[in-house]
N, C-alpha and C positions, 0 to 999 in steps of 0.2 A: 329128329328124334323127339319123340313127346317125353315129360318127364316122370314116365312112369318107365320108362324104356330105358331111361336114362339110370332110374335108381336099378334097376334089373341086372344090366350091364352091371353099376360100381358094385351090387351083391356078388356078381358071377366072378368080379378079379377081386373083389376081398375075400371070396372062398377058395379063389386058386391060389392068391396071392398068403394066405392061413396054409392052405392044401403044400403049398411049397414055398416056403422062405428064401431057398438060397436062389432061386428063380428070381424071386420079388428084387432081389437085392441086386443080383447081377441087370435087372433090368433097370433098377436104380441109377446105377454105376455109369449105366453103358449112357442113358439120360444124361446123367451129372456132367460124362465126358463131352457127348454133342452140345451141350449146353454151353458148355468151357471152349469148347471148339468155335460156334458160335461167334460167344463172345471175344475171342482172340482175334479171331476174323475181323466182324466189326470195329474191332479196339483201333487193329492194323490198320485197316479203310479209314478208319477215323484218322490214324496220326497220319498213313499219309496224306489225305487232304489237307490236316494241319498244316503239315509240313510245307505241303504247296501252296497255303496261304503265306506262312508266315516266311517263306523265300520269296512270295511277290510281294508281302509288303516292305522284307529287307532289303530286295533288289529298289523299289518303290524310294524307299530311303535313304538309300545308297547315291540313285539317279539325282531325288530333290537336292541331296546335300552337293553333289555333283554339280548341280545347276546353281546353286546358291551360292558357291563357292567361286563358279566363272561370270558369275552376274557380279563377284565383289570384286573382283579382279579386275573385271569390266570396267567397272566404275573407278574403282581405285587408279587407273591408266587414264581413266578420263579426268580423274580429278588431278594428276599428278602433272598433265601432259597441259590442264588449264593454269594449273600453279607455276609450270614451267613457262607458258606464254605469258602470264600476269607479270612473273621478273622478268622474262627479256625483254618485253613493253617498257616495263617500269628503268631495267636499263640500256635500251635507248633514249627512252624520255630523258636522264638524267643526263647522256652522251650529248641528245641534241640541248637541252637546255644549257650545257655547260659551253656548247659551241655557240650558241646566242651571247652568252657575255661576253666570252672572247670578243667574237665581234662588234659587241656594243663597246666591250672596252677601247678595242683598237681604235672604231670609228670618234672615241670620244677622247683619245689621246691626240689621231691625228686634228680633231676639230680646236683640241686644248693649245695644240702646237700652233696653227693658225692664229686661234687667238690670241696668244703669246705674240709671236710675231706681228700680228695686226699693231697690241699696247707698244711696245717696241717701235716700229714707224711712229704712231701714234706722237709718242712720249720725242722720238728725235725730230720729227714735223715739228712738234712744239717749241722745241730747244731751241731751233734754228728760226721758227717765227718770232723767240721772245728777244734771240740776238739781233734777228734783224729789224725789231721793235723797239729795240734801247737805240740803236745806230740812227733810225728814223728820228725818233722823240730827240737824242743828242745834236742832230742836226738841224734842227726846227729853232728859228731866229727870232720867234715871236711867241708872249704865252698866249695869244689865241690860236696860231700855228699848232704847237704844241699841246693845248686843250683839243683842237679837232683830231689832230692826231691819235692823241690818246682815246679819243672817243671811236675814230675808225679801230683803231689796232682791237680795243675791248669788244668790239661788237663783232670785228672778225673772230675773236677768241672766242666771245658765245659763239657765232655761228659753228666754226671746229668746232666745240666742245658736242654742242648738240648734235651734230652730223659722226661724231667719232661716239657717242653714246646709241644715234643709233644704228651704227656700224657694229659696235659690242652685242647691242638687242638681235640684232637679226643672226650674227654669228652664234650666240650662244642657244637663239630656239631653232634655229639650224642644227647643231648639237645637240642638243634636246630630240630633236625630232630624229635625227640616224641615229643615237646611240638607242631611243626605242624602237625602229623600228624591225632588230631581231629579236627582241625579246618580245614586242607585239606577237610577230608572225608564229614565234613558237606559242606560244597561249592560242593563239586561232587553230594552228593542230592539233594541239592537247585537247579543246573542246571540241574540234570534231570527231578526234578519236574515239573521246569520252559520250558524245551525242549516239556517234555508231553503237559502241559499246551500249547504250542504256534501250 
């Protein structure tokens, strides 16, 4: 329509629309109501879609939180279950190292015992060498008899002395060496454990 046709038309319903009022108005109305009709419609379409957004994104959020929540869980089990293995490592560690001393200690009580018993011989060998060193030197009819004598029996004495000294030396790094070697052995576990471990 050209707009001469156009103004033609709005003359002809402003003269009808003059020509009759209560016409004008009920067609107003009956507009107003399509319009409202319309618009209700739309509104409706509109909230449901809303609606169906905003159920997928609460369902959406309901899920993450769902998943977040078995993701801490998760972990939390895995942290609990590695705190749990760190003390029962830590004690057996303590189990085994305390069974290391034990054995060191026994091993260095029974080596103590030895050595005991070794100074003991030791000490009555001597007793018995130094009685049967007066009864020699007592018996000796000359003081150069007697000077040789005395010179053997002393150099015997060094020799005992020295030979029971290092009778003592080997017993005691004897002892030395088994009283450490459980508490070596468990330090070689510990650092393999700990080597694994790292």
């Amino acid at each position: 329509m050209s707009s001469e046709e156009n103004i033609k038309a709005s003359a002809g319903e402003a003269s009808k629309a003059t020509a009759n009022p209560a016409h004008t108005a009920d067609k107003a109305i009956r507009d107003a109501e399509n319009t409202a009709e319309t618009v209700r419609k739309a509104t409706r379409k509109v909230a449901k879609k809303n609606a169906k957004t905003v159920k997928k994104a609460a369902n959406k959020a309901v899920d993450t939180g769902e998943y977040i929540q078995s993701k801490a869980k998760e972990k939390t089990m895995q942290n609990q279950d590695y705190f749990q293995n760190i003390t029962q490592q830590v004690a057996n560690s303590n189990k085994e190292y305390m069974e290391a001393w034990v054995q060191s200690g026994t091993k260095f009580f029974k080596n103590m015992e030895e050595c005991s018993k070794a100074v003991m011989g030791m000490t009555q060998d001597a007793g018995q060498k130094s009685t049967e060193a007066m009864k020699t030197l007592m018996a000796c009819k000359t003081l150069n008899e007697f000077t040789e004598t005395q010179t053997k029996l002393a150099q015997q004495g060094f020799d005992d002395m020295v030979e029971n000294t290092s009778k003592l030396t080997e017993m005691s790094i004897r002892c030395a060496t088994e009283c450490a070697e459980p508490l070596n052995d468990q330090m070689t576990k510990a650092m393999k454990k700990a080597n694994k471990a790292a």
